[in-house]
C-alpha atoms as one frame of an Amber mdcrd trajectory, in Angstrom:
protein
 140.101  80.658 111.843 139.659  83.330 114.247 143.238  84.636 113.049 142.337
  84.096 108.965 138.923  86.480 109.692 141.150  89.189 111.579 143.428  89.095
 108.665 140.912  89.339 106.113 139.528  92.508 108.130 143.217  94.199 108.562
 143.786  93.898 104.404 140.344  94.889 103.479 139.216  96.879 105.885 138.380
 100.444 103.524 135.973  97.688 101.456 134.348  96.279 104.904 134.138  99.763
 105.861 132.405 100.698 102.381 130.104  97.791 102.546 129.246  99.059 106.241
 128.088 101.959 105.168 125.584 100.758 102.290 124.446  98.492 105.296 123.556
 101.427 107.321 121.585 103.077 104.157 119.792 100.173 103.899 119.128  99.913
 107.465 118.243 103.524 108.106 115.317 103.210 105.528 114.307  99.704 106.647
 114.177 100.417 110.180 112.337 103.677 109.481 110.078 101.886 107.446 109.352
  99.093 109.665 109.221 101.407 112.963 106.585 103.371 111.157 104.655 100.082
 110.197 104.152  98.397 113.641 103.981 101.817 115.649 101.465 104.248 113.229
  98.602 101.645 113.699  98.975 100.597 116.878  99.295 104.309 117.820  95.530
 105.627 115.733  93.855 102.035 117.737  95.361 103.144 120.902  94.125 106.796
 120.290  91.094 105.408 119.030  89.475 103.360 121.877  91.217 106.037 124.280
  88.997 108.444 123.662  86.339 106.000 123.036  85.372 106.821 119.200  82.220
 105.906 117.879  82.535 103.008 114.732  79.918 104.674 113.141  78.387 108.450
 113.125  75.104 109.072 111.613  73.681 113.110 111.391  70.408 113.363 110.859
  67.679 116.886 111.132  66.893 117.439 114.185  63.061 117.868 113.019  63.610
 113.827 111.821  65.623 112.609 114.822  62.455 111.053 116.885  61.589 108.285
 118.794  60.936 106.068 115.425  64.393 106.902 113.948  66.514 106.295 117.757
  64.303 102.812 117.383  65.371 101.963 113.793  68.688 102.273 114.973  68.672
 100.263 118.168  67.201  97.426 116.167  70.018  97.464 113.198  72.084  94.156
 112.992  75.415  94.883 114.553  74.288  97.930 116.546  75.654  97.524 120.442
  75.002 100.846 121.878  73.721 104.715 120.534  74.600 107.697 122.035  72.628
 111.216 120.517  74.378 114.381 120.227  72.543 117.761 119.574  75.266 119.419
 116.959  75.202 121.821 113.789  76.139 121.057 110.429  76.784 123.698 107.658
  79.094 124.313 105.185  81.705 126.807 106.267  83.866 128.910 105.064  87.303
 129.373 107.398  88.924 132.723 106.712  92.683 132.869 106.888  93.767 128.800
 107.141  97.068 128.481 106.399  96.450 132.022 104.586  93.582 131.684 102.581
  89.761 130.611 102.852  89.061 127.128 102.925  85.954 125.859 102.297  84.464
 123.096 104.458  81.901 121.540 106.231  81.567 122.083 109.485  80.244 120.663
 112.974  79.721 122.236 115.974  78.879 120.908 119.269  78.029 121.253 123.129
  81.633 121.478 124.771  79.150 121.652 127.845  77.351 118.363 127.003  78.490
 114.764 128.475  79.941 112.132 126.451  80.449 108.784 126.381  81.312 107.886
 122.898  83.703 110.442 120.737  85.592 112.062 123.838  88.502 114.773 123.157
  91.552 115.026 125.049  92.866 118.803 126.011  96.134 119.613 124.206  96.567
 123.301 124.824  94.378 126.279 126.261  94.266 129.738 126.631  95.126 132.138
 128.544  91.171 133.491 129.602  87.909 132.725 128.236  87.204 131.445 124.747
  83.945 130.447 123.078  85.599 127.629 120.209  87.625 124.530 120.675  89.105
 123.388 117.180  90.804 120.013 116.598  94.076 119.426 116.413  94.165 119.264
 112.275  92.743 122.669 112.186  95.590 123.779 114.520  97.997 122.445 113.196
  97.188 122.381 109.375  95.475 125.979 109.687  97.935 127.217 111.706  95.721
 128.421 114.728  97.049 128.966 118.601  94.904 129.190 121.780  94.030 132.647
 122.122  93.984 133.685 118.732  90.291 134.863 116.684  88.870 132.149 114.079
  86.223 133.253 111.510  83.888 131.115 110.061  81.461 132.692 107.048  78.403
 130.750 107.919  75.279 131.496 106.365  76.259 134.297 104.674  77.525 135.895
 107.893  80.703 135.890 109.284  81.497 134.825 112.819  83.951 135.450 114.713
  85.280 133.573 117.897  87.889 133.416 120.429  90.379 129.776 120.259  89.755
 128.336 123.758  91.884 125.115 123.743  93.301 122.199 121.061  91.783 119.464
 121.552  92.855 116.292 119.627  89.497 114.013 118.511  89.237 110.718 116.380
  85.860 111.264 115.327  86.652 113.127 111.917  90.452 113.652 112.195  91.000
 115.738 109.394  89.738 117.064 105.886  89.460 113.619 104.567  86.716 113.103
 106.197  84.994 116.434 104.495  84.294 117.379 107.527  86.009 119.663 110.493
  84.874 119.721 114.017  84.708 122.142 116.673  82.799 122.785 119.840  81.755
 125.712 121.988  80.409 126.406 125.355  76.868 125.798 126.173  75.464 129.874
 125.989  77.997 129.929 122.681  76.425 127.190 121.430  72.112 127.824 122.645
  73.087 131.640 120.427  74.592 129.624 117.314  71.015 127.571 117.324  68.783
 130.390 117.478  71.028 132.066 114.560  70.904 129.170 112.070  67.863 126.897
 112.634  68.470 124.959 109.441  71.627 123.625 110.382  69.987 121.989 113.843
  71.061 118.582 113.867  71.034 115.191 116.025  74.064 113.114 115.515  73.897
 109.263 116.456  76.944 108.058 117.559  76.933 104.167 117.093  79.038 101.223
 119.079  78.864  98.385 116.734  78.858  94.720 118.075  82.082  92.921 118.572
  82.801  91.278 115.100  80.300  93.419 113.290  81.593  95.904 109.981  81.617
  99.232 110.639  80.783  99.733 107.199  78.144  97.063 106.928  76.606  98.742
 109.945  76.750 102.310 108.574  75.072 100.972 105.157  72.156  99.366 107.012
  71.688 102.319 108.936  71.548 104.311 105.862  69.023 102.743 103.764  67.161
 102.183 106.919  66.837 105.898 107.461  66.771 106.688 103.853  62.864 108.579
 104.037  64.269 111.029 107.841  67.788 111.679 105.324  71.283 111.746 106.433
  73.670 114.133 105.503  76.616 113.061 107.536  77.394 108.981 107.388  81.025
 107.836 108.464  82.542 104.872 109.977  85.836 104.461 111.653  86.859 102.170
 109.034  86.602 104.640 106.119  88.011 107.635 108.065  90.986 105.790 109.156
  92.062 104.665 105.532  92.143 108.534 104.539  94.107 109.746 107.238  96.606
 107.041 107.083  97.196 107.907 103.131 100.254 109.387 103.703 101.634 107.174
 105.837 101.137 104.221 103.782 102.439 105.897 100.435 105.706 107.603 102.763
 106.158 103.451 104.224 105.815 101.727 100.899 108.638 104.423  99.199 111.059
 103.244 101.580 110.632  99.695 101.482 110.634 100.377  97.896 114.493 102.221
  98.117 115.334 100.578 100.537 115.217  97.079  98.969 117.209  98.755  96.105
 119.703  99.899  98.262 119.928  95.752  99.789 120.478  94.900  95.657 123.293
  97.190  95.547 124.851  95.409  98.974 124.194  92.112  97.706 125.654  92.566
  94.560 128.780  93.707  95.991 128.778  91.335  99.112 129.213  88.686  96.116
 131.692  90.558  93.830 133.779  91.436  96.661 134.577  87.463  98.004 134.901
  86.404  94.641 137.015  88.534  94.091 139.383  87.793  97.989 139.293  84.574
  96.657 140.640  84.758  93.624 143.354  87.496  94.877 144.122  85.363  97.490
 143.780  82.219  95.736 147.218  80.943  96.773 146.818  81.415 100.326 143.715
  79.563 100.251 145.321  76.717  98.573 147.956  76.729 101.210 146.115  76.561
 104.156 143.696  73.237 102.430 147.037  71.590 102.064 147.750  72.391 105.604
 144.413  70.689 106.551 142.031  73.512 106.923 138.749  72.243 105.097 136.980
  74.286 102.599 134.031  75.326 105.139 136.485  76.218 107.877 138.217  78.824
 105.208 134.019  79.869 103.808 133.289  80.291 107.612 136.371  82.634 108.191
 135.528  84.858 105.002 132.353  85.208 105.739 132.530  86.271 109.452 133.580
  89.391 108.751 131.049  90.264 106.841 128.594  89.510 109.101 129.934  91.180
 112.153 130.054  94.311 109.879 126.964  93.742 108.794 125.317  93.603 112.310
 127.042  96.343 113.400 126.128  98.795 111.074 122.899  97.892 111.072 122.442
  98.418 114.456 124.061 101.743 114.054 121.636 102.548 110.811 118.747 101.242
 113.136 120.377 104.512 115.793 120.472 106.886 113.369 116.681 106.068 112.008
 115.645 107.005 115.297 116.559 110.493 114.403 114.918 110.370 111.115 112.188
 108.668 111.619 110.497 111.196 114.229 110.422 113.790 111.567 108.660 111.349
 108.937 106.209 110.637 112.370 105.584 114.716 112.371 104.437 114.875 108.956
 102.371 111.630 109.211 100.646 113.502 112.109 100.178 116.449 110.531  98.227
 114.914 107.572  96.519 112.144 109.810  95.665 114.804 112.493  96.420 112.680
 115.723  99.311 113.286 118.045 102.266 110.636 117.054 105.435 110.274 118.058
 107.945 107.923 116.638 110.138 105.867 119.223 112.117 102.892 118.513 110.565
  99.675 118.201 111.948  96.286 118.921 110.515  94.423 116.265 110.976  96.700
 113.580 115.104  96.206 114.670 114.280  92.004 114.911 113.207  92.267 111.428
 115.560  94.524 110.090 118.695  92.666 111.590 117.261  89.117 110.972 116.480
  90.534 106.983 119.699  91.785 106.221 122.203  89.316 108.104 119.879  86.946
 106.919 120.644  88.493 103.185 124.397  88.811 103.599 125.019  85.341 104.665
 123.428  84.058 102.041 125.202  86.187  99.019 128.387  85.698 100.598 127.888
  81.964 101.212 127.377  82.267  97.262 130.217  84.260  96.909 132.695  81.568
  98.953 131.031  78.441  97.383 133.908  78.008  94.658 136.562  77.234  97.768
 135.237  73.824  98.115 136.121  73.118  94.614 139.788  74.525  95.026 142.443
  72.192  94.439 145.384  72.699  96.969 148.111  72.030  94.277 146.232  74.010
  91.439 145.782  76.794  93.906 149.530  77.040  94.779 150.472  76.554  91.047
 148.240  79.426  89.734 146.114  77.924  88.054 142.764  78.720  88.373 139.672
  77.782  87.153 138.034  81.078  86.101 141.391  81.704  84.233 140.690  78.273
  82.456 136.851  79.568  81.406 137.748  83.438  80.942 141.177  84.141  78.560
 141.967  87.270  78.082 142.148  88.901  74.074 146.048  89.686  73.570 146.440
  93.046  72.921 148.114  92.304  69.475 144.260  91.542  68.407 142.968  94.962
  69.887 142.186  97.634  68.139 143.225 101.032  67.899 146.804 102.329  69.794
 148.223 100.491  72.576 146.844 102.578  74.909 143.758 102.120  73.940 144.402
  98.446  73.603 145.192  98.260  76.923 142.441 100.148  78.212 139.828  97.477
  75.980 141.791  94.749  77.843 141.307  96.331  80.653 137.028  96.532  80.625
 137.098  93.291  79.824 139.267  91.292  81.984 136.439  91.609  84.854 133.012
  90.297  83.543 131.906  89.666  87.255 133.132  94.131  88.171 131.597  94.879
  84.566 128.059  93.174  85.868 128.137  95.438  89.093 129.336  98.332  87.747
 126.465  97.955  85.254 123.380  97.185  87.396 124.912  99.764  89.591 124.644
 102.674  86.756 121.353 100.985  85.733 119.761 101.029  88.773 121.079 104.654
  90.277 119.679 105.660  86.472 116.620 104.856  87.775 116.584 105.976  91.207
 118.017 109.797  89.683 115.043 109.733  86.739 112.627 108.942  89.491 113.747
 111.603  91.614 113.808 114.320  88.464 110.329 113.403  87.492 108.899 114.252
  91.032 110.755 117.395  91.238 109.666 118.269  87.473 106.482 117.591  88.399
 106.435 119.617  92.177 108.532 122.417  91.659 108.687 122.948  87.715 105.070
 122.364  86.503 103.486 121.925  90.231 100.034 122.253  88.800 100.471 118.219
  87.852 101.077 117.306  91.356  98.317 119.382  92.921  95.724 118.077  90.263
  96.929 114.940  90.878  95.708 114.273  94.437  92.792 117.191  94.108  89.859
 117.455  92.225  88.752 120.846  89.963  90.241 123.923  91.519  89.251 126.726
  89.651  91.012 130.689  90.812  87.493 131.477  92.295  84.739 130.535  93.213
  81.806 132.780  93.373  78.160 131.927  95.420  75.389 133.538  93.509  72.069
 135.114  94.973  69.206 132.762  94.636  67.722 132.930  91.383  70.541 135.175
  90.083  73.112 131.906  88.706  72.732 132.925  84.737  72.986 136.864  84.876
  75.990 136.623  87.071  78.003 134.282  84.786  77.110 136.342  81.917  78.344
 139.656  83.737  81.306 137.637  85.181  82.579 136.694  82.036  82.752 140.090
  80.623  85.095 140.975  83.271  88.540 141.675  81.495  90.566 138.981  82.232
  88.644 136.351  82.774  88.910 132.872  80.651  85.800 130.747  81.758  83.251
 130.513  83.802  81.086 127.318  84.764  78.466 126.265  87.363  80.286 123.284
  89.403  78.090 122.558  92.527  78.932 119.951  94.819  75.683 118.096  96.009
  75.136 114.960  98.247  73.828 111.463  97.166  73.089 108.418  98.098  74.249
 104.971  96.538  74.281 101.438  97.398  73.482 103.294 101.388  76.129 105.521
 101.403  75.770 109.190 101.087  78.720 110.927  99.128  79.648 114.144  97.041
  78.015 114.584  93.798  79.929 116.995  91.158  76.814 118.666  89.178  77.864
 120.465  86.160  76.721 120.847  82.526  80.257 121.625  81.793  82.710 118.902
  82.733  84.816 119.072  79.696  85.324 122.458  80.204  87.386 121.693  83.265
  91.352 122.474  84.036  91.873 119.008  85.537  89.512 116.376  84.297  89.326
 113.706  86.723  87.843 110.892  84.286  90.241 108.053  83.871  87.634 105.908
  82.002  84.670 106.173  79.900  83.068 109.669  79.850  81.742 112.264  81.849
  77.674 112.481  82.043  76.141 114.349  79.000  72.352 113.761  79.626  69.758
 113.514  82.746  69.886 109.553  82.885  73.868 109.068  83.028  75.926 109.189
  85.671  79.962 108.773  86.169  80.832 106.758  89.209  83.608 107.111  91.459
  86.802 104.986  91.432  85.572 102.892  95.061  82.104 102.095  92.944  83.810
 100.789  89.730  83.889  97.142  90.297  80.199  97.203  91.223  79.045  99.157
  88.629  80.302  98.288  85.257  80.188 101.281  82.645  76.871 100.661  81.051
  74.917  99.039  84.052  71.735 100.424  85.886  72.421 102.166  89.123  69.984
 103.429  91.950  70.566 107.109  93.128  68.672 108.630  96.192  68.414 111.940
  97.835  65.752 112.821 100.182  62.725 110.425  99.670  63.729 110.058  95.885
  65.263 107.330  94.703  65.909 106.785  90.733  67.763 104.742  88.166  70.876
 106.375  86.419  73.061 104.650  83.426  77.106 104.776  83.837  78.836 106.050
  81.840  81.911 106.576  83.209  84.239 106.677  86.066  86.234 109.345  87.947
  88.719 109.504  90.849  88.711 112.028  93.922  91.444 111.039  96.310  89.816
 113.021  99.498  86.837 111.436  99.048  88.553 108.161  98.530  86.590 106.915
  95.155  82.965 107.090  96.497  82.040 110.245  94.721  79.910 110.395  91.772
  79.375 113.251  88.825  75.834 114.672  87.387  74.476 116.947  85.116  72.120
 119.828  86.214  69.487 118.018  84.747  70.161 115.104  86.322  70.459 116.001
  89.907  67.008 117.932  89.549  65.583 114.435  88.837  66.347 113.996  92.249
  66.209 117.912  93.672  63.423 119.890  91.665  64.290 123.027  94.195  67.768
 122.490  92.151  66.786 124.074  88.945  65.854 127.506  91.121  68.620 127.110
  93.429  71.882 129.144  93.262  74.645 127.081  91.216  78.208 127.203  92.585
  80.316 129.123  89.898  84.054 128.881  88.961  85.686 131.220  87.372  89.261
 130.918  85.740  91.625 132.947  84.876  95.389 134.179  85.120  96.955 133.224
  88.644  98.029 136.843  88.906  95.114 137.915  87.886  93.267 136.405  90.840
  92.940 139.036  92.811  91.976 142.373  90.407  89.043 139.450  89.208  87.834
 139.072  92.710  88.006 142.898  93.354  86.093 143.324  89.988  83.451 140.846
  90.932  82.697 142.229  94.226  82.458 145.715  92.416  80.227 145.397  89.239
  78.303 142.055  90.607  77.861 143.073  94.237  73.802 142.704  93.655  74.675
 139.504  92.160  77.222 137.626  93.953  77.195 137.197  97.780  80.755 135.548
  98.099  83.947 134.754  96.599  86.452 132.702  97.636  90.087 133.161  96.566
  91.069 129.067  95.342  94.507 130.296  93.715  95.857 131.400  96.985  94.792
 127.825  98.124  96.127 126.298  95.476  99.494 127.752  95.620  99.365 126.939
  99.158  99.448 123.595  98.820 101.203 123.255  96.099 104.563 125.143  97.747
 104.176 122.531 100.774 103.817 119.720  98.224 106.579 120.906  96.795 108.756
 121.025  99.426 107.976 117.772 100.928 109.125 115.908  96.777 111.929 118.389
  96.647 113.400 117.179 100.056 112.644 113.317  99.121 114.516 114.150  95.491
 117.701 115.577  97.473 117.503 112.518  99.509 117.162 109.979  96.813 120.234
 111.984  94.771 122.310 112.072  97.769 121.343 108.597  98.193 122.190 107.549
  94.430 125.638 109.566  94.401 126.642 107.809  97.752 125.900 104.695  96.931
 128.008 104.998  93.546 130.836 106.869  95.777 131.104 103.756  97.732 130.593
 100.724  95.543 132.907 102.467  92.956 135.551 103.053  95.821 135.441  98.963
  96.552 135.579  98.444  92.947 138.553 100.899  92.171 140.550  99.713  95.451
 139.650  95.804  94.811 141.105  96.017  90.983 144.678  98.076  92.458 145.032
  95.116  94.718 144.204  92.666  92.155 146.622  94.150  89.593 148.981  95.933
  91.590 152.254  93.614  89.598 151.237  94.332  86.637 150.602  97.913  87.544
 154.047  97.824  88.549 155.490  96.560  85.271 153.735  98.982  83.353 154.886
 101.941  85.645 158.457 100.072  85.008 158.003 100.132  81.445 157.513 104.198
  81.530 153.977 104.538  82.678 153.065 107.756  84.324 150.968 107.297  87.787
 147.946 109.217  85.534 148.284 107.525  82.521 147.467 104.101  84.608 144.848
 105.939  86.605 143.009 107.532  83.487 143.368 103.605  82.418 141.065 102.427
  84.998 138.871 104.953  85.300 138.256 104.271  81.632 138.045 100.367  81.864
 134.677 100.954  83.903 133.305 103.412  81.545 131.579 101.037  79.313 129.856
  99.468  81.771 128.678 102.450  83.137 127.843 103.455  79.573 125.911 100.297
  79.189 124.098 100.254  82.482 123.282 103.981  82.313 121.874 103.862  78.875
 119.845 100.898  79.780 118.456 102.183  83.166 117.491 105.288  80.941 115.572
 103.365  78.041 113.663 101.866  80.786 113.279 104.618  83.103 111.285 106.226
  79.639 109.504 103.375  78.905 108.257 102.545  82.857 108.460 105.949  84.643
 104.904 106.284  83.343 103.638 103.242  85.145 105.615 103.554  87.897 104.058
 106.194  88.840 100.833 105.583  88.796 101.439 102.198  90.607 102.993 104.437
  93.084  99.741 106.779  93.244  97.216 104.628  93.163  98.411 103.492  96.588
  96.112 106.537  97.690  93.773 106.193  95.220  95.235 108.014  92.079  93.505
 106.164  89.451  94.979 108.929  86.681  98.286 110.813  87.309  98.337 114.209
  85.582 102.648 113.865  85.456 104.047 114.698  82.352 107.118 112.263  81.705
 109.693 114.227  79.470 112.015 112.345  77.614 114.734 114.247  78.355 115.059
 113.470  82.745 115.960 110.022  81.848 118.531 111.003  79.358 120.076 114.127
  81.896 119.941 111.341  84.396 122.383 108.428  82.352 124.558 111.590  81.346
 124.683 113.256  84.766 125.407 109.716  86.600 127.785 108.501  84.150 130.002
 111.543  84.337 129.706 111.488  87.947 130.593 107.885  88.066 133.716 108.829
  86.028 135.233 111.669  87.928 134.306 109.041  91.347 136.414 106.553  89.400
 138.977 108.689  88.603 139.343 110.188  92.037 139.807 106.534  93.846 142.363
 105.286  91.833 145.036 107.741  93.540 146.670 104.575  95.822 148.345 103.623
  92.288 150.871 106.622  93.281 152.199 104.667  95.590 152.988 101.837  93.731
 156.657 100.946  93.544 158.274  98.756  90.791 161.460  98.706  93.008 159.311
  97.803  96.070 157.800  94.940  93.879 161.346  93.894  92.702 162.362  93.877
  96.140 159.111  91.799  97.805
């Protein structure tokens, strides 16, 4: 048998070859996939209890943070050990990250200070003093170096600092969280007190019990300290699932292609023994009458195959070790913790068990008719797929012989007619896929960015106290300008957990409207909940809403998504959140004001001039915007150039095994044709047309549903990271480029692998 196998490798070796690659496609994605699964984890819980992070952070005024409150915590269920913090909380404004301002909140501690719980480990320092340590997300994500000057506006002032060191921190990670954290020397630090008394906070950081919920913990402890207020409440639980958002969407895309990619192999795996078997029928039948059983001959066939499949595995599993690095860098980037991919053994178990596993078993299908072969039948000719598939004479064909021929042709395979198809289909969806994420990131990259963000508008301009109405009214007469709104972002609490509150009167007067059910709030008794408080709180159904020492009863009405706040983020009108806040209705409202995204910057210049009395800050959002949108952009346009790359390889190859299978299949009667005055081209044109209409077929069909499920797709996709409404637009025509695109690709392939007929001989065939 060991001879049979070698001489099924010698005469088919371009198709094992072909196959081998696919396998290493597959393999590459698989084992980046998997490597990613069991190392990205394990990596953030190493990092984790490293550096000792707390499971649960509570801020609370410093005025509040006394004896009583340390008690209350010590005796919460599930509360193992407390460790206080003096730190300052305010929201920030960081000038110049990653080019722009980005607005934030921001916490600042004692570098000086001891810790037990929430330690940082020293990446980089610089060269000489410095009075501010930032985390490694602001680094990296702001694009800051050791030695460099940071401003922070804070308080209306701006300060200014020198970058002492990167330090990487699992406390808050990265803007997920909503919050950024830095730390400065002990005299730095005393000065920033004395400067901004209001922002004077204690933080508790909390060890919960072994078994206990983070979350369960950090709820207690809120409604337990409801009356002294908290306006920071996280647990590790919470912040984790943010930062790991972009690994779990980047893992579940290549499982996702990657199992398409193990379709493909399968389906050819199958065609391509069925289709030995039958070309070598009369061999097989030989060696049965010679005594070799059925299983012996399976065995023989299929060992090839699975040495080719191991190997390129192996070698796909190599080459992900390359790739998957660079997916690890971006994953760290967004997650804010230092990772760095390396290979890992049971990601390659898996892999190699899952597709060997595969192959054997769709080429055991593919060999199971050898059993039934009948020695004498075999030798004879007769077959039984010839008895239960007869080809149409051409006689009853229509049109001119050569087009009879060619209609013979397409259907004298059904088995290469049902590959062909599903390959078309399914590369028709893969291509429409790709085109609707680059549409969407590069073309219209608005619908990405509102996608995963919440309202941007091009500014945003803080009004003097008391001054909210005359500077709207004076902003909008600025030429130029569309809209402007009051959008403050406020803090609640609900159900124990404090979160973001949108307060507007003017939600439908939005750019990107966030509601994905129900409506928005439209008097001071409703409320619209976010997407993590739906399935408690039906639309319609009474909910509790506290700030302060105020606690009242609100009516939903609606629900909303914000993907950095992961769903637990709620909207309310003005009049609503003074319910809760009667300093609100006095209080400066947060104003956005659209307009042209080249006019963004004559608008700010104008504000600052005719509303200087008015206005105490704007903030440039477009610059932001565009920002992130060109990196967003450039991380879908690289995965659509893989995925077409990927699409017009796979096509390349299975078309090659195809092409070459059918010239070995046919070469005698490719021989009598070429002896009955057939030109090399003529015969080549032939079977590069007998595969058009199943590439027609699948193409048209992968297109029709590509339409009707790109739409769905997609937001299955999303709502892996909380995307409960996609802003994509699906035009009808991607699909439709796609089939044509693919199916004229798929002919000039064709046409280009059917050159070995050249070589064809009818006096060689005479002669053998």
């Amino acid at each position: 048998m060991r001879t049979l196998a070698l001489h099924q490798w010698r005469r088919n070796k371009g198709s094992f070859l072909g196959f081998g690659a696919i396998i290493l496609i597959a393999a590459c994605m698989l084992g980046s996939a998997l490597t990613l699964l069991c190392t990205v984890g394990p990596r953030y819980t190493a990092l984790a209890d490293e550096l000792h992070t707390a499971d649960v952070d509570i801020v609370v005024p410093r005025t509040a943070a006394t004896a009583d409150v340390r008690d209350v915590i010590d005796r919460t269920t599930g509360v193992a050990a407390v460790e206080p913090h003096d730190v300052l909380l305010m929201d920030a404004q960081i000038h110049d990250f990653r080019g722009t301002d980005f607005a934030i909140r921001t916490m600042i501690t004692d570098a000086d200070a001891p810790r037990t719980l929430n330690q940082t480990r020293v990446l980089a320092t610089a060269a000489g003093s410095g009075d501010l340590t930032i985390a490694q997300y602001t680094a990296q994500f702001g694009q800051f170096a050791p030695g460099e000057r940071i401003e922070l506006r804070i308080g209306g002032h701006d300060e200014s600092f020198r970058i002492a060191g990167v330090v990487e921190e699992m406390e808050f990670g990265n803007a997920g969280s909503q919050i950024l954290a830095f730390s400065a020397p002990a005299a730095r630090f005393a000065r920033l007190e004395r400067a901004y008394p209001q922002a004077r906070m204690t933080e508790y950081a909390v060890s919960v019990s072994a078994g206990a919920d983070p979350r369960a913990v950090r709820s207690r402890l809120e409604r337990a300290l409801a009356q002294a207020g908290t306006p920071v409440a996280i647990d590790a639980s919470s912040v984790r699932a943010t930062r790991m958002m972009v690994s779990r969407l980047i893992i579940l895309i290549l499982v996702v292609f990657a199992v398409l990619v193990t379709v493909v192999i399968l389906a050819l795996c199958t065609f391509h023994i069925r289709n030995i078997v039958e070309t070598d029928r009369t061999d097989m039948g030989v060696l049965k009458a010679l005594g070799y059983t059925g299983q012996m001959i399976s065995h023989a066939m299929m060992a090839p195959y699975l040495l080719v499949c191991v190997g390129a595995t192996v070698i796909g599993l190599a080459l992900s070790t390359l790739a998957t690095p660079a997916i690890g860098s971006l994953i760290a980037l967004q997650a804010g913790f230092t990772f760095h991919a390396q290979a890992d053994a049971r990601a390659w178990l898996i892999t190699i068990a899952a597709l060997a596993g595969v192959t054997l078993l769709f080429a055991w299908i593919g060999v199971r008719s050898l059993r039934a072969l009948q020695p004498i039948e075999a030798i004879r000719g007769i077959s039984a797929r010839s008895q239960r598939h007869t080809v149409r004479p051409l006689n009853r064909m229509p049109g001119n012989v050569r087009t009879a021929i060619s209609l013979q042709q397409a259907a004298a395979s059904p088995s290469r007619n049902l590959l062909v198809g599903c390959m078309a289909f399914l590369m028709t969806l893969i291509v429409s896929f790709a085109a609707t994420l680059t549409y969407n990131a590069t073309v219209t990259p608005g619908n990405l960015y509102n996608t995963l963000s919440t309202e941007t508008p091009q500014v945003v301009a803080t009004p003097s106290q008391r001054e909210t109405t005359e500077a709207m009214q004076r902003i909008r007469a600025i030429p130029g300008v569309q809209n402007v709104i009051a959008y403050t972002t406020a803090r609640v609490g609900i159900d124990g957990t404090q979160m973001p509150a949108f307060v507007s009167d003017d939600f439908d007067a939005t750019r990107n409207d966030i509601r994905y059910e129900g409506n928005h709030p439209a008097t001071a008794h409703e409320i619209a909940m976010g997407s993590a408080l739906a399935d408690a709180h039906p639309i319609g159904s009474k909910v509790t809403v506290s700030h302060g020492g105020t606690a009242l009863s609100y009516t939903v009405v609606g629900y909303i998504q914000s993907v950095n706040d992961g769903g637990t983020v709620c909207e309310l009108t003005n009049a609503g959140y003074t319910r809760l806040d009667p300093d609100f209705a006095h209080s400066p409202h947060t104003l956005y004001v659209y307009c042209d995204g080249a006019d963004t910057a004559r608008v700010i210049r104008a504000i600052e001039s005719t509303c200087a009395d008015l206005v105490t800050h704007t903030t440039d959002m477009e610059h932001m915007r565009e920002t992130s949108q060109q990196m967003y952009g450039s991380i879908m346009s690289a995965v659509s150039l893989a995925m077409l790359i990927l699409a017009i390889g796979l096509t390349g190859l299975v078309l090659m095994m195809v092409v070459r299978s059918t010239i070995v299949r046919e070469r005698r009667r490719f021989g009598i044709l070429k002896a009955l005055g057939y030109t090399s081209g003529q015969l080549m044109r032939q079977i590069a047309a007998a595969l058009m209409p199943a590439t027609a077929a699948g193409a048209v069909l992968g297109a029709l549903v590509a339409g009707m499920a790109a739409r769905p797709v997609t937001d299955a996709l999303f709502a892996t990271v909380g995307v409960m409404r996609s802003q994509f637009d699906h035009p009808a025509l991607l699909p439709i480029a796609a089939a044509l695109a693919l199916t004229a690709v798929q002919g000039a392939l064709a046409l280009g692998f059917t050159t070995p007929i050249r070589t064809i001989s009818p006096y060689q065939l005479i002669t053998e």
